[in-house]
C-alpha positions, 0 to 999 in steps of 0.5 A: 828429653825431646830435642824442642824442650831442650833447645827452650831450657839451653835457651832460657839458660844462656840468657839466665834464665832458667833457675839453679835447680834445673841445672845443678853441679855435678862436682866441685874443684878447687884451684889456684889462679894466680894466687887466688882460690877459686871454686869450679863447678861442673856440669858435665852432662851440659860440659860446663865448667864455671866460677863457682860465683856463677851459681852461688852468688847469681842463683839463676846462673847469670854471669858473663862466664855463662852468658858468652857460652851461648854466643860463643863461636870460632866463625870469623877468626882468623883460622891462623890463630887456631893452628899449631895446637892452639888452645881452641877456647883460649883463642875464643876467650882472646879473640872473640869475648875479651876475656883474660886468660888465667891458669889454675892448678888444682890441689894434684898440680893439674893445669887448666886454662880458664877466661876471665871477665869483668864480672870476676866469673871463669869458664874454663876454656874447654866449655867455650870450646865445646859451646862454640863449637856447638853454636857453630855446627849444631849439637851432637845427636 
């Protein structure tokens, strides 16, 4: 794909647009966040993980959890709060979009940290890390 198409199709997604058959889940998984089941789907050639609200309920992807993916950023943070091994994303989530950060356990015990928003949508918070990293230094080619 020619890198103007695929800047107009990451485009049309953030602002939740472009509809669910142009991006579609590669896997599910399920974990327990504070009690609750929540469904996450992954896109991994887009390294997204969201809630799978995001795609069933908003058949466009349009929830908070994928809106904040295309304005996420590490740019005016206080670089202390990155420092001692910091979860990158966890501080964007806190720092930047105000998101609450929950922990979740799949079915084999493994953790991940995922942003919360109002709207009840995830993103776990190594897709806001890659996405803000991203936006902040362009994509890896």
């Amino acid at each position: 794909m020619n890198k103007i198409l695929r800047k107009i199709l990451l485009s049309l997604f953030f602002v939740g647009m472009l509809p669910v058959h142009a991006l579609e889940v590669d896997y599910e998984e399920y974990y327990t966040i504070y009690g609750k089941t929540v469904k996450i789907g992954h896109l991994e050639k887009k390294r997204i993980s969201v809630s799978s609200d995001c795609y069933e309920k908003r058949p466009e992807f349009n929830c908070q959890a994928t809106q904040v993916l295309g304005k996420a950023s590490m740019k005016g943070i206080d670089k202390q709060y990155f420092s001692g091994g910091a979860d990158k994303g966890a501080v964007i989530c806190k720092r930047q979009l105000n998101g609450t950060l929950m922990l979740g356990k799949d079915n084999k015990g493994n953790e991940s940290t995922f942003c919360q928003f109002q709207d009840n949508s995830f993103v776990q918070t190594g897709s806001l890390w890659y996405h803000a990293d991203r936006n902040d230094h362009g994509p890896l080619e």
